[in-house]
HTML snippet that shows the backbone in 3Dmol.js (N, CA, C, O; Angstrom):
<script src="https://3Dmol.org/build/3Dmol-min.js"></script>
<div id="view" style="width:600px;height:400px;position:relative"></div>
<script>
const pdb = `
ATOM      1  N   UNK A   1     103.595 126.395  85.623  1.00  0.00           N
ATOM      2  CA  UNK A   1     103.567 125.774  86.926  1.00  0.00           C
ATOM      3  C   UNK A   1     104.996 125.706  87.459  1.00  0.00           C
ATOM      4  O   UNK A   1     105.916 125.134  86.875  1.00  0.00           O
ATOM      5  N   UNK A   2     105.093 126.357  88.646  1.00  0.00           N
ATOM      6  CA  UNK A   2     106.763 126.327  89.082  1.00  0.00           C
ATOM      7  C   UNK A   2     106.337 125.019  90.172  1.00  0.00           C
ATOM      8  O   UNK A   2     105.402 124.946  90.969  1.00  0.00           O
ATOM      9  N   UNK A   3     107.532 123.948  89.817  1.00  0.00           N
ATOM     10  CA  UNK A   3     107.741 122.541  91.158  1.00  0.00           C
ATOM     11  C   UNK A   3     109.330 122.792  91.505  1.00  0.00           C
ATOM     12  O   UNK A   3     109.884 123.625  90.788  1.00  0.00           O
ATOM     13  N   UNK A   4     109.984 122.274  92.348  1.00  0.00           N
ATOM     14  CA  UNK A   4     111.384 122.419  93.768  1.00  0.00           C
ATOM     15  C   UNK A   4     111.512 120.814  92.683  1.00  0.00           C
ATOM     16  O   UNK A   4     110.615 120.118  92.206  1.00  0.00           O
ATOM     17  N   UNK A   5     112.854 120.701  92.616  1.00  0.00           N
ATOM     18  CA  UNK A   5     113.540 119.363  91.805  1.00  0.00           C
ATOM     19  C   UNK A   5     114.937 119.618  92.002  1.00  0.00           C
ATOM     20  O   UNK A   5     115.714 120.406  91.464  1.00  0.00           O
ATOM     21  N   UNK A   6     115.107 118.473  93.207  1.00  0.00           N
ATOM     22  CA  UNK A   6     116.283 118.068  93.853  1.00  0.00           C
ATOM     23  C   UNK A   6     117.446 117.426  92.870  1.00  0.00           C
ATOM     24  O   UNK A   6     117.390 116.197  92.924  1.00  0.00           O
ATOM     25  N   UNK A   7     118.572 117.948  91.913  1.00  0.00           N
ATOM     26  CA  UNK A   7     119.296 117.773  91.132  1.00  0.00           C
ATOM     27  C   UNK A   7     120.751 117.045  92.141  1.00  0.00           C
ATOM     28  O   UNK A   7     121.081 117.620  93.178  1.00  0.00           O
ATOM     29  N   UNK A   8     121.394 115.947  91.738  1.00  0.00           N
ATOM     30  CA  UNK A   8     122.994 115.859  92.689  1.00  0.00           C
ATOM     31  C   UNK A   8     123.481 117.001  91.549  1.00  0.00           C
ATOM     32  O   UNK A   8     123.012 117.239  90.436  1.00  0.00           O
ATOM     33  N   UNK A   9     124.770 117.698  92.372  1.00  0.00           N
ATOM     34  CA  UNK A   9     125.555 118.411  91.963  1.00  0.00           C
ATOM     35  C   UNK A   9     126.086 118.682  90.256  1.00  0.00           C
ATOM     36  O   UNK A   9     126.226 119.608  89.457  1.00  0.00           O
ATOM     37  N   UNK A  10     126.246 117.289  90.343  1.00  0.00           N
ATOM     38  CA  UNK A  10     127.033 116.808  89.026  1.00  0.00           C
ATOM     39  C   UNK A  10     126.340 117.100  87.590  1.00  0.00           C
ATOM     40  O   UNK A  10     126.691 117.759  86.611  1.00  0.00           O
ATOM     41  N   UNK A  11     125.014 116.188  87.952  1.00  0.00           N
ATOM     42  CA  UNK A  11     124.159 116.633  86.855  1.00  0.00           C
ATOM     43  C   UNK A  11     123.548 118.143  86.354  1.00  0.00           C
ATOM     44  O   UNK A  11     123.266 118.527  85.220  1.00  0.00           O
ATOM     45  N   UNK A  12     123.451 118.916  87.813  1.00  0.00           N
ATOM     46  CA  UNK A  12     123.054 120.073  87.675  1.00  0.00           C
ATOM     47  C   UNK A  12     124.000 120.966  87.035  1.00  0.00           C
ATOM     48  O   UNK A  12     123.650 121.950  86.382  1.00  0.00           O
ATOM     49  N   UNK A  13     125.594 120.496  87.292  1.00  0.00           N
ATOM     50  CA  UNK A  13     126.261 121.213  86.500  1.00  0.00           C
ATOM     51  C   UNK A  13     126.631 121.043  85.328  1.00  0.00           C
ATOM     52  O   UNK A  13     127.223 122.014  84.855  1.00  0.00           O
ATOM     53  N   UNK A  14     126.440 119.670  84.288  1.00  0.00           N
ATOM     54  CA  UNK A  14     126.222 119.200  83.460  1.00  0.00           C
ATOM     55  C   UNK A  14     125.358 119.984  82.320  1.00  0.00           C
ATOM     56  O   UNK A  14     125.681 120.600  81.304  1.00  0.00           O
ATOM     57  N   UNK A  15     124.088 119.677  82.959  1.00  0.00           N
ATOM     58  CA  UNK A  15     122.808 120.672  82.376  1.00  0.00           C
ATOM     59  C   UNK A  15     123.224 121.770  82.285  1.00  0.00           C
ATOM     60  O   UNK A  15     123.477 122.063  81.116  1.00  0.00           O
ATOM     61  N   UNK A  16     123.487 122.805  83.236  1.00  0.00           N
ATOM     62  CA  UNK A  16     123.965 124.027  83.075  1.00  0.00           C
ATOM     63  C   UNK A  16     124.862 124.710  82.078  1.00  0.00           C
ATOM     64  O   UNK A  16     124.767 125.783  81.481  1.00  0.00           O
ATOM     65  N   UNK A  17     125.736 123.776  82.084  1.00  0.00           N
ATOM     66  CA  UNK A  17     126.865 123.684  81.095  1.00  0.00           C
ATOM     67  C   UNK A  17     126.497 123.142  79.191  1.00  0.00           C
ATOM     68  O   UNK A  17     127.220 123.541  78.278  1.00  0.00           O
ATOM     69  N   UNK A  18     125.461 122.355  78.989  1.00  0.00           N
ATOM     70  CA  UNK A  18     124.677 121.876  77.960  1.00  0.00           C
ATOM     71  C   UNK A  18     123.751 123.464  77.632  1.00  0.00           C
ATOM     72  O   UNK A  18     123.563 123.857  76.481  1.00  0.00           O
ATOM     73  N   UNK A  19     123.398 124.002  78.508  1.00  0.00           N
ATOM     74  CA  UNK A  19     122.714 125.265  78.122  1.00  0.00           C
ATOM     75  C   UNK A  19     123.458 126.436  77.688  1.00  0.00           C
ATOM     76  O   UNK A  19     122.982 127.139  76.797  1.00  0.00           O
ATOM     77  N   UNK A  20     124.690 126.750  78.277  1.00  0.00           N
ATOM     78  CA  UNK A  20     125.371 127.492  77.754  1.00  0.00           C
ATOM     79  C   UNK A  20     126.255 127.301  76.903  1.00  0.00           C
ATOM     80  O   UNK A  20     127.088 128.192  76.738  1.00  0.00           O
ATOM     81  N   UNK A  21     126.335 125.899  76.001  1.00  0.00           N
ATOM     82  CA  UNK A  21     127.190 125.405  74.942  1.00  0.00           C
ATOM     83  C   UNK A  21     125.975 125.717  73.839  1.00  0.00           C
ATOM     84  O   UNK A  21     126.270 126.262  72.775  1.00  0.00           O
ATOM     85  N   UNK A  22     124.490 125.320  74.163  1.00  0.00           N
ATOM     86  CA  UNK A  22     123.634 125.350  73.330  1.00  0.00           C
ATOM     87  C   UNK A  22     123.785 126.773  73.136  1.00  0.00           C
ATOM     88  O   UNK A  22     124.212 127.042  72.013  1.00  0.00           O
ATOM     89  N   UNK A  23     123.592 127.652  73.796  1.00  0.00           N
ATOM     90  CA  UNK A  23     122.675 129.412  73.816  1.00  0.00           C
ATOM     91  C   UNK A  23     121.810 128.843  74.491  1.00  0.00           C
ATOM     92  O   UNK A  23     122.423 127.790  74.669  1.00  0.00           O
ATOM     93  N   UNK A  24     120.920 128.710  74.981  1.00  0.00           N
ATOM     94  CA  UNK A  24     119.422 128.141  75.615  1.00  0.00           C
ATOM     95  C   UNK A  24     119.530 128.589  76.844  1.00  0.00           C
ATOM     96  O   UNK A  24     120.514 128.452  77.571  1.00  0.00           O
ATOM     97  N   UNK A  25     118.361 129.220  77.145  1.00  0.00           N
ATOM     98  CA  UNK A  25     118.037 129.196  78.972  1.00  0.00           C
ATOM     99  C   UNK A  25     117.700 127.524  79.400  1.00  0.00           C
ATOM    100  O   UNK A  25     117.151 126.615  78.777  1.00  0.00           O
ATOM    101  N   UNK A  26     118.327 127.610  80.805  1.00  0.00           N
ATOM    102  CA  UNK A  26     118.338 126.542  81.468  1.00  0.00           C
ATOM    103  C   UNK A  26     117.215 125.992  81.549  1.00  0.00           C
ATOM    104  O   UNK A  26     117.176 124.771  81.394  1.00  0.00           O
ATOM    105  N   UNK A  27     115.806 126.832  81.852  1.00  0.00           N
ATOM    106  CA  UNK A  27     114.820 125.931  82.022  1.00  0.00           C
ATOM    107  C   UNK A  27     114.228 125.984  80.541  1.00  0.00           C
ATOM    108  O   UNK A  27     113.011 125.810  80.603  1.00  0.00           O
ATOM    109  N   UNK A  28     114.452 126.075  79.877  1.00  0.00           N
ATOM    110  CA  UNK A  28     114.250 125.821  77.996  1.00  0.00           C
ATOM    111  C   UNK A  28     114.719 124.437  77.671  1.00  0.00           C
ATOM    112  O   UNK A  28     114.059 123.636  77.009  1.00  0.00           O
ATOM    113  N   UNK A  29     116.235 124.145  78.325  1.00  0.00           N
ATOM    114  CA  UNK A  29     116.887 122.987  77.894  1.00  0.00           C
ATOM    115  C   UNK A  29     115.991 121.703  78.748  1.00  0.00           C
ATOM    116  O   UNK A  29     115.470 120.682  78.298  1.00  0.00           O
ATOM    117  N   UNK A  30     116.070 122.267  80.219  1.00  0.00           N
ATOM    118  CA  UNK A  30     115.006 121.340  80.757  1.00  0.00           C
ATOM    119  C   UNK A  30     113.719 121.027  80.468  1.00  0.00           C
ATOM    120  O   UNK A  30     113.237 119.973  80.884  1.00  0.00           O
ATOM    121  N   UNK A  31     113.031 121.871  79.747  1.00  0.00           N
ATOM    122  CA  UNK A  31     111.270 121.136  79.378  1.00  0.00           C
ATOM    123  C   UNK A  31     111.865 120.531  78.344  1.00  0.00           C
ATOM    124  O   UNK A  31     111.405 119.415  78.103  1.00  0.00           O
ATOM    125  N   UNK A  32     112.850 120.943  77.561  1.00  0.00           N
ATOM    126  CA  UNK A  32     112.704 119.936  76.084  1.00  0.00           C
ATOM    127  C   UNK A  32     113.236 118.596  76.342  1.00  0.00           C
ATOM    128  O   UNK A  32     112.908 117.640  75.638  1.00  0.00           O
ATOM    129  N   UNK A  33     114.091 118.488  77.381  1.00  0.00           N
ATOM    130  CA  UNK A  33     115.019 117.017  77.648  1.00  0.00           C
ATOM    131  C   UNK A  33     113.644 116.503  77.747  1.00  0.00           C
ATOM    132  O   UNK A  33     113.194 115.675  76.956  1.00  0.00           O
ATOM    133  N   UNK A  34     112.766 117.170  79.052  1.00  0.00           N
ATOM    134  CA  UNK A  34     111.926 116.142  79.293  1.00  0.00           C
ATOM    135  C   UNK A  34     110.987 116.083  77.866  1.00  0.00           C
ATOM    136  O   UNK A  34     111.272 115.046  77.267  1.00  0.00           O
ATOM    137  N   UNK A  35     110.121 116.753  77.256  1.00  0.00           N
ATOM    138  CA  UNK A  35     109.445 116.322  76.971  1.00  0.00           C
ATOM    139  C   UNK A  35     110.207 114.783  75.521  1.00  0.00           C
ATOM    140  O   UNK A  35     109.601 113.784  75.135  1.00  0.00           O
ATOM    141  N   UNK A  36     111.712 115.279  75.105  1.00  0.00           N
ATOM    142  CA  UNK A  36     112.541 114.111  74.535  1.00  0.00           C
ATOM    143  C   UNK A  36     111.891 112.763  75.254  1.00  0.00           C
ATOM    144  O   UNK A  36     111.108 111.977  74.720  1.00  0.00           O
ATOM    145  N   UNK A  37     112.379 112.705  76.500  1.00  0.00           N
ATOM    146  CA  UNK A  37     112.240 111.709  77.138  1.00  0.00           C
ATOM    147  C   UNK A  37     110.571 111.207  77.248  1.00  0.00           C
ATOM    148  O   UNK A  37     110.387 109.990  77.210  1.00  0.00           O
ATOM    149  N   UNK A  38     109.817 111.767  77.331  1.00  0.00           N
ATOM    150  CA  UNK A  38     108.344 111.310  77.375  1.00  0.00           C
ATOM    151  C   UNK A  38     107.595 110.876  75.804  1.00  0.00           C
ATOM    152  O   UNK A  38     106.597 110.227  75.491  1.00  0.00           O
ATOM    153  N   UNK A  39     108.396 111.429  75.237  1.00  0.00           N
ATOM    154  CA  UNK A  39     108.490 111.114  73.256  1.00  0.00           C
ATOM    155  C   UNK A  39     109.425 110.048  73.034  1.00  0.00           C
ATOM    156  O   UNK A  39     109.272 109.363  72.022  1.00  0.00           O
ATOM    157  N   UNK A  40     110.463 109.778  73.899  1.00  0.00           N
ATOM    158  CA  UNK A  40     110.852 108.429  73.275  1.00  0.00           C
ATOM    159  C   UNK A  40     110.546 107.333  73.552  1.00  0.00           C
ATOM    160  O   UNK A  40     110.213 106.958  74.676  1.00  0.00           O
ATOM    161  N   UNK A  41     110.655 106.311  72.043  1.00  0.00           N
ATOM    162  CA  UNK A  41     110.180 105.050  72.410  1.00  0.00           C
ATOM    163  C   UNK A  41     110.433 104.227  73.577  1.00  0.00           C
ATOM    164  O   UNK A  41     111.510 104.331  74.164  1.00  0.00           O
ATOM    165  N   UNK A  42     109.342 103.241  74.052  1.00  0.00           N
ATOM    166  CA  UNK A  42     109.318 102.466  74.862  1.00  0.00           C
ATOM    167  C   UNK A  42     110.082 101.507  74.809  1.00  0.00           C
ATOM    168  O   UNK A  42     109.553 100.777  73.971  1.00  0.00           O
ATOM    169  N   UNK A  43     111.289 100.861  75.271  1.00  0.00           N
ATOM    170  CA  UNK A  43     111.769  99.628  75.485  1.00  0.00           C
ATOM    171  C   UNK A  43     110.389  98.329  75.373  1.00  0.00           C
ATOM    172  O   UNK A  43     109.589  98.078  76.274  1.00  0.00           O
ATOM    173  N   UNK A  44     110.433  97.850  74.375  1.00  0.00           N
ATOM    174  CA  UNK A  44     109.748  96.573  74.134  1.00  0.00           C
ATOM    175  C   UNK A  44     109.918  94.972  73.554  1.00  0.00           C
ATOM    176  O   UNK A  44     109.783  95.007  72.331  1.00  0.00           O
ATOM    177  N   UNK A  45     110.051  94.238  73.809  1.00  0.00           N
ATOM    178  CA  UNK A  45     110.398  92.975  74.021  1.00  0.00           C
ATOM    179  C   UNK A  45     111.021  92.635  74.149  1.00  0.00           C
ATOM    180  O   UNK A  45     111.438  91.610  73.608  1.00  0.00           O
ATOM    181  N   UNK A  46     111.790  93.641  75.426  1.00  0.00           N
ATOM    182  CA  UNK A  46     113.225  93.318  76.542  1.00  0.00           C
ATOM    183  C   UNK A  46     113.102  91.689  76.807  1.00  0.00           C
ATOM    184  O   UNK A  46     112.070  91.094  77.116  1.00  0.00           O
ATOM    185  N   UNK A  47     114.367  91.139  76.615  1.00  0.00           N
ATOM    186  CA  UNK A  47     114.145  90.052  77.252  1.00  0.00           C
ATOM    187  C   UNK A  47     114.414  89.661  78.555  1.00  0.00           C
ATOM    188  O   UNK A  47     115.469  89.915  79.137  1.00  0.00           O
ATOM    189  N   UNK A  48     113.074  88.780  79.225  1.00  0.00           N
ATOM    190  CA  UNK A  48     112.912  88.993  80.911  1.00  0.00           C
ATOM    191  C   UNK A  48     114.377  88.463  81.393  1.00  0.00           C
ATOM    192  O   UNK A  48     115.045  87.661  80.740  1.00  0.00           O
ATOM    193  N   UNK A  49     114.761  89.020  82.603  1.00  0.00           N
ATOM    194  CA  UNK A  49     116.193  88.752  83.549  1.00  0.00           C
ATOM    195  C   UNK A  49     116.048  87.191  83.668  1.00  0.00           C
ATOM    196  O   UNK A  49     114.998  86.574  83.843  1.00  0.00           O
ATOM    197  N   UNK A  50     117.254  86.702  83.544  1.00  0.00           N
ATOM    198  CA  UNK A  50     117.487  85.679  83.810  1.00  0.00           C
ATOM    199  C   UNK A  50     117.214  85.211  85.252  1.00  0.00           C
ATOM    200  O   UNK A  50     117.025  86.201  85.959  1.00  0.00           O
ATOM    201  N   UNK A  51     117.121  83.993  85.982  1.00  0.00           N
ATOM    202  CA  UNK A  51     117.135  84.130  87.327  1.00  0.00           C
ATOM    203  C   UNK A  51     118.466  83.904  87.860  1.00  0.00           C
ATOM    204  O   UNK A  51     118.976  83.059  87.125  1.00  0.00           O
ATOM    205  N   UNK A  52     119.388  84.281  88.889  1.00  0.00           N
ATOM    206  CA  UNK A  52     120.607  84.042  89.106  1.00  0.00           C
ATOM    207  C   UNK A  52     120.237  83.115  89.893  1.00  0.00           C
ATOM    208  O   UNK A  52     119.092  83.145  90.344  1.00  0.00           O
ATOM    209  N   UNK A  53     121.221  81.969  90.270  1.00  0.00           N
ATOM    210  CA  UNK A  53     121.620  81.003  91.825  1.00  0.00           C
ATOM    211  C   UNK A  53     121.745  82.020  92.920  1.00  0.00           C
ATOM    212  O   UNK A  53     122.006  83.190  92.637  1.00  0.00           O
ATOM    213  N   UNK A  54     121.604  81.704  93.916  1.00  0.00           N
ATOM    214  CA  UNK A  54     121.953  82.105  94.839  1.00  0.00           C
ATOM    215  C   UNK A  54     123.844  81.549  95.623  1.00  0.00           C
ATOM    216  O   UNK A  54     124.467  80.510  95.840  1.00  0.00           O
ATOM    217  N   UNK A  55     123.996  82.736  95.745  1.00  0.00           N
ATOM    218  CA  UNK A  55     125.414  82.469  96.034  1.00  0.00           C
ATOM    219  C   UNK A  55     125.866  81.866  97.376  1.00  0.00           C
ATOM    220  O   UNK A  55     125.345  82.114  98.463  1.00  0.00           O
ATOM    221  N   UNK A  56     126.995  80.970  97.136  1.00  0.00           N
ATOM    222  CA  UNK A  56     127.714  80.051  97.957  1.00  0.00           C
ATOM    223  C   UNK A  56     128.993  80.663  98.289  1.00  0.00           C
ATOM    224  O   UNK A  56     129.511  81.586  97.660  1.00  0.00           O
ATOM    225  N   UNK A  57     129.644  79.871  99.704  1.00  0.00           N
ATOM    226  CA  UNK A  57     130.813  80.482  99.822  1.00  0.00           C
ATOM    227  C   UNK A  57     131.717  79.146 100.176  1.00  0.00           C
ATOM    228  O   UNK A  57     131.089  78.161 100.564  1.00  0.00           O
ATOM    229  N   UNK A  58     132.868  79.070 100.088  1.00  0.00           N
ATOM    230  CA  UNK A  58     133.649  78.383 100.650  1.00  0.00           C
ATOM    231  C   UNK A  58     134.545  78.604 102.005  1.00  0.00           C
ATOM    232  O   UNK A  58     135.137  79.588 102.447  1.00  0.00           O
ATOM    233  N   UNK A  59     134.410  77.460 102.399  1.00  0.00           N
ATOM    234  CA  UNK A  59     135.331  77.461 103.552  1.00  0.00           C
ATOM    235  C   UNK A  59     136.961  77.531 102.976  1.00  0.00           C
ATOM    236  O   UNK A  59     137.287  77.395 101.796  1.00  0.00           O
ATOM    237  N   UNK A  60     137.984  77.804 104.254  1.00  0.00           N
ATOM    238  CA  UNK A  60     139.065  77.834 104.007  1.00  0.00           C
ATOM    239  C   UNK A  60     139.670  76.281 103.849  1.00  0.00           C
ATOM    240  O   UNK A  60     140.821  76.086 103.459  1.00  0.00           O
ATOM    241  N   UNK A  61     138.835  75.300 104.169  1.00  0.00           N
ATOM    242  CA  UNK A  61     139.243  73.406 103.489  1.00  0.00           C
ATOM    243  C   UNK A  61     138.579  73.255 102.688  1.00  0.00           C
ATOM    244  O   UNK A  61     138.477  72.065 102.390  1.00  0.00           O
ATOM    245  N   UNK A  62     137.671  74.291 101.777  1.00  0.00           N
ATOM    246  CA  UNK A  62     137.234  73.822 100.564  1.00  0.00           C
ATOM    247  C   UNK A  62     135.710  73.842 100.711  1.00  0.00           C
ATOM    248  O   UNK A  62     135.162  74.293  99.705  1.00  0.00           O
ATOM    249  N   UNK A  63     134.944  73.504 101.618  1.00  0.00           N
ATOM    250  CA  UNK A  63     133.247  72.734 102.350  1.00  0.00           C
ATOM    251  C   UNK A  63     132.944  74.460 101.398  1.00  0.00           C
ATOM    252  O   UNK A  63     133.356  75.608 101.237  1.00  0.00           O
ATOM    253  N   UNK A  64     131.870  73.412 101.006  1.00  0.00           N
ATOM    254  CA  UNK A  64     130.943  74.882  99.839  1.00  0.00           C
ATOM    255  C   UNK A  64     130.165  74.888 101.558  1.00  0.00           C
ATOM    256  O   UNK A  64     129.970  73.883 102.241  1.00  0.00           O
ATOM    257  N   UNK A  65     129.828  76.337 101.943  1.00  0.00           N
ATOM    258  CA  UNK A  65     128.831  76.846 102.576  1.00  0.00           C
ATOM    259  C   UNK A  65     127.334  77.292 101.474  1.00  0.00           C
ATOM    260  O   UNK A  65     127.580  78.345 100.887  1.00  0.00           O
ATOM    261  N   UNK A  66     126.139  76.809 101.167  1.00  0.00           N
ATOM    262  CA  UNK A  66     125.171  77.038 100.847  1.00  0.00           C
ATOM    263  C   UNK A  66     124.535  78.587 101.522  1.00  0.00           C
ATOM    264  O   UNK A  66     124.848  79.032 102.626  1.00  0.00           O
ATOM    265  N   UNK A  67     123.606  79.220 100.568  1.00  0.00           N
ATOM    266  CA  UNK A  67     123.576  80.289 100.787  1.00  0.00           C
ATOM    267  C   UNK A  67     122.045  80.342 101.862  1.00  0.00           C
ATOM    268  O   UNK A  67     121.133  79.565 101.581  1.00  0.00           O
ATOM    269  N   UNK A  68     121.911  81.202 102.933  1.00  0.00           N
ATOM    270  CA  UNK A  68     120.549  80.982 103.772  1.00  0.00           C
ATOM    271  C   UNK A  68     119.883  81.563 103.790  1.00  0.00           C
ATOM    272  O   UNK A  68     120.246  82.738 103.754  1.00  0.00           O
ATOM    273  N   UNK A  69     118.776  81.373 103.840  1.00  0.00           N
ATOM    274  CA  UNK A  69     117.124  81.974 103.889  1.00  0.00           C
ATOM    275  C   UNK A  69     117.255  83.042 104.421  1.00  0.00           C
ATOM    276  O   UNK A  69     118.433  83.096 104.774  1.00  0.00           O
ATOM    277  N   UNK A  70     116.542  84.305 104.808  1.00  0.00           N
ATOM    278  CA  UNK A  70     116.018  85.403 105.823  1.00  0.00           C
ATOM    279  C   UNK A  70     116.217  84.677 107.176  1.00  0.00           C
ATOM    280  O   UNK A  70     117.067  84.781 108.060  1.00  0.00           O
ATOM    281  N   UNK A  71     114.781  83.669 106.962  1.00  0.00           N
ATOM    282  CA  UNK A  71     114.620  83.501 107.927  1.00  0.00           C
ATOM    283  C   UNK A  71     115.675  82.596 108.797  1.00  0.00           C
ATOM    284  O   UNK A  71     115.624  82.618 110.027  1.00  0.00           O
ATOM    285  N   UNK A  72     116.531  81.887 108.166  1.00  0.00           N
ATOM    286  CA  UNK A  72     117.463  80.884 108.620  1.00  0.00           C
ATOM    287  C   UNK A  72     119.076  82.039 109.362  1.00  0.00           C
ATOM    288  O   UNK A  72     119.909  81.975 110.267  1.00  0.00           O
ATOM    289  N   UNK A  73     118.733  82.836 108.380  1.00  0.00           N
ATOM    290  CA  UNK A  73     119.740  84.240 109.236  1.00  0.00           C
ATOM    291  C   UNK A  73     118.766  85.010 109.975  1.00  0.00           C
ATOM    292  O   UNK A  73     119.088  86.194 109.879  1.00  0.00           O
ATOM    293  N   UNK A  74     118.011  84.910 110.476  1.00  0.00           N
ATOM    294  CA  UNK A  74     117.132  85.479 111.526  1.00  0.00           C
ATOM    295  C   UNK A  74     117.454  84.523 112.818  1.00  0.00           C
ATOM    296  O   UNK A  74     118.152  85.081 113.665  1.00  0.00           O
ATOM    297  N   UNK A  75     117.111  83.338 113.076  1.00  0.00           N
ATOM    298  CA  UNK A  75     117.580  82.186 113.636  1.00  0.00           C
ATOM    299  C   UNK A  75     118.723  82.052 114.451  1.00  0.00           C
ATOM    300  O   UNK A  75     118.962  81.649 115.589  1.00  0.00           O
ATOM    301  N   UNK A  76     119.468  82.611 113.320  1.00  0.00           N
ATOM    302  CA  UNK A  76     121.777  82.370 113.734  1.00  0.00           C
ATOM    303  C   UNK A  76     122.055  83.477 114.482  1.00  0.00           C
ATOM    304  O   UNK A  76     122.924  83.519 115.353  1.00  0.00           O
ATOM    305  N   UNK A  77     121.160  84.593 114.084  1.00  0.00           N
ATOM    306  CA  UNK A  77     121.287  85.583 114.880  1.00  0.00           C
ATOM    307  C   UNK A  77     120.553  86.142 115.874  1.00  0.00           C
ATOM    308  O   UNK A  77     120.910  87.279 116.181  1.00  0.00           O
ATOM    309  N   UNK A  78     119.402  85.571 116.621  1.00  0.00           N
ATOM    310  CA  UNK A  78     119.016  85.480 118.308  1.00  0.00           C
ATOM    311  C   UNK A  78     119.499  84.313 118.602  1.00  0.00           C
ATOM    312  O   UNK A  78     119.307  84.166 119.809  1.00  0.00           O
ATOM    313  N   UNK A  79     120.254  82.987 117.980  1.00  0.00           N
ATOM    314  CA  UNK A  79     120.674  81.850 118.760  1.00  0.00           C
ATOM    315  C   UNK A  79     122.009  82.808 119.459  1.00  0.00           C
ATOM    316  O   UNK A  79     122.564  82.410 120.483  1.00  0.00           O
ATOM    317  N   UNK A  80     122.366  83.906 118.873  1.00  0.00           N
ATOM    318  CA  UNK A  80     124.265  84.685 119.318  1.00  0.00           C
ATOM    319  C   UNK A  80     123.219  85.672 120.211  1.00  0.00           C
ATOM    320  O   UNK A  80     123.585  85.670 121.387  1.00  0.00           O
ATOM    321  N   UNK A  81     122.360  86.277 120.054  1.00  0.00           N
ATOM    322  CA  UNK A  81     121.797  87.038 121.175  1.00  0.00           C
ATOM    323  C   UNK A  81     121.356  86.339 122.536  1.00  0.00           C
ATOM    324  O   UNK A  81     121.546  86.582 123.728  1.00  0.00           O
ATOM    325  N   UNK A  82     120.853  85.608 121.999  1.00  0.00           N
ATOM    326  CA  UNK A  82     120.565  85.181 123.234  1.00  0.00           C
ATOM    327  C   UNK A  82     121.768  84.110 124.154  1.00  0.00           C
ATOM    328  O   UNK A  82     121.721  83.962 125.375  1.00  0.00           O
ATOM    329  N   UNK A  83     122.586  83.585 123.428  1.00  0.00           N
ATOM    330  CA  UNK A  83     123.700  83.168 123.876  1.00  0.00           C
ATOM    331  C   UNK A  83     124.992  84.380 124.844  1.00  0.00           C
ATOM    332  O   UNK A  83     125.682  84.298 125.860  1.00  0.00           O
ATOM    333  N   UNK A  84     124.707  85.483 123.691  1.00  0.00           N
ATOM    334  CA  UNK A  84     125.204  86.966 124.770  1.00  0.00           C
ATOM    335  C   UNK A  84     124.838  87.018 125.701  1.00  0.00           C
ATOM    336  O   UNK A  84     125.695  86.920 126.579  1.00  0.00           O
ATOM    337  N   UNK A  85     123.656  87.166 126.079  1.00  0.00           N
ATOM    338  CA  UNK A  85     123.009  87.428 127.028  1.00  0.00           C
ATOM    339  C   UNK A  85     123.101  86.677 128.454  1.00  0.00           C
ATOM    340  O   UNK A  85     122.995  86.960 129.648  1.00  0.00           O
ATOM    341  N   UNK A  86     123.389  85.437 127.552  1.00  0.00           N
ATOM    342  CA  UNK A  86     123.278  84.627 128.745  1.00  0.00           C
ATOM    343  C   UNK A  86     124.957  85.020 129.722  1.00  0.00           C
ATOM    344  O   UNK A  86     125.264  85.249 130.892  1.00  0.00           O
ATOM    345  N   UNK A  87     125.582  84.922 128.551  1.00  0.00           N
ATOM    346  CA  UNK A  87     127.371  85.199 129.098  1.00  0.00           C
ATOM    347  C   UNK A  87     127.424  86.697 129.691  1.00  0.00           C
ATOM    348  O   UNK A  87     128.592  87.083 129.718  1.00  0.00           O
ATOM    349  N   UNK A  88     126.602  87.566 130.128  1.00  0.00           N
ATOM    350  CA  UNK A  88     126.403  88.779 130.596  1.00  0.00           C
ATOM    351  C   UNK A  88     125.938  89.133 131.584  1.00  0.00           C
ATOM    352  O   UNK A  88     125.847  90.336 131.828  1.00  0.00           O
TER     353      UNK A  88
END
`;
const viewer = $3Dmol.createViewer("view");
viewer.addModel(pdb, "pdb");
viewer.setStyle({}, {cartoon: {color: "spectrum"}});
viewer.zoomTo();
viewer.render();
</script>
């Protein structure tokens, strides 16, 4: 089965270069990476991500600024649109 597989540069020349260090045709080296990769074990009883805080900023006198919602930066920003607008 021939499929089109969009490589960045880097890697493609990587691979290329792994095939001609091996001896191997290029698409030889490629079915075996993959089928490596579909044969190796599963990552299992990763432990789940921590949850981070959400980040704060400070003012230049120190005042912690708290970090805002979507929707609370949705808000700040048509209260400045529509404040444009009006000055226009």
């Amino acid at each position: 089965m021939r499929i089109f597989v969009e490589l960045p540069d880097l890697i493609f020349q990587e691979v290329k270069m792994r095939a001609d260090q091996q001896g191997v045709e290029l698409h030889d080296l490629l079915v075996s990476s993959i089928i490596a990769g579909m044969n190796a074990p599963r990552a299992t009883g990763a432990s789940p991500m921590m949850p981070v805080p959400l980040p704060y900023f400070r003012q230049p006198n120190g005042t912690v600024v708290p970090a805002r919602s979507n929707a609370e930066l949705h808000a700040i920003l048509e209260e400045g649109d529509i404040a444009d607008h009006r000055q226009a």
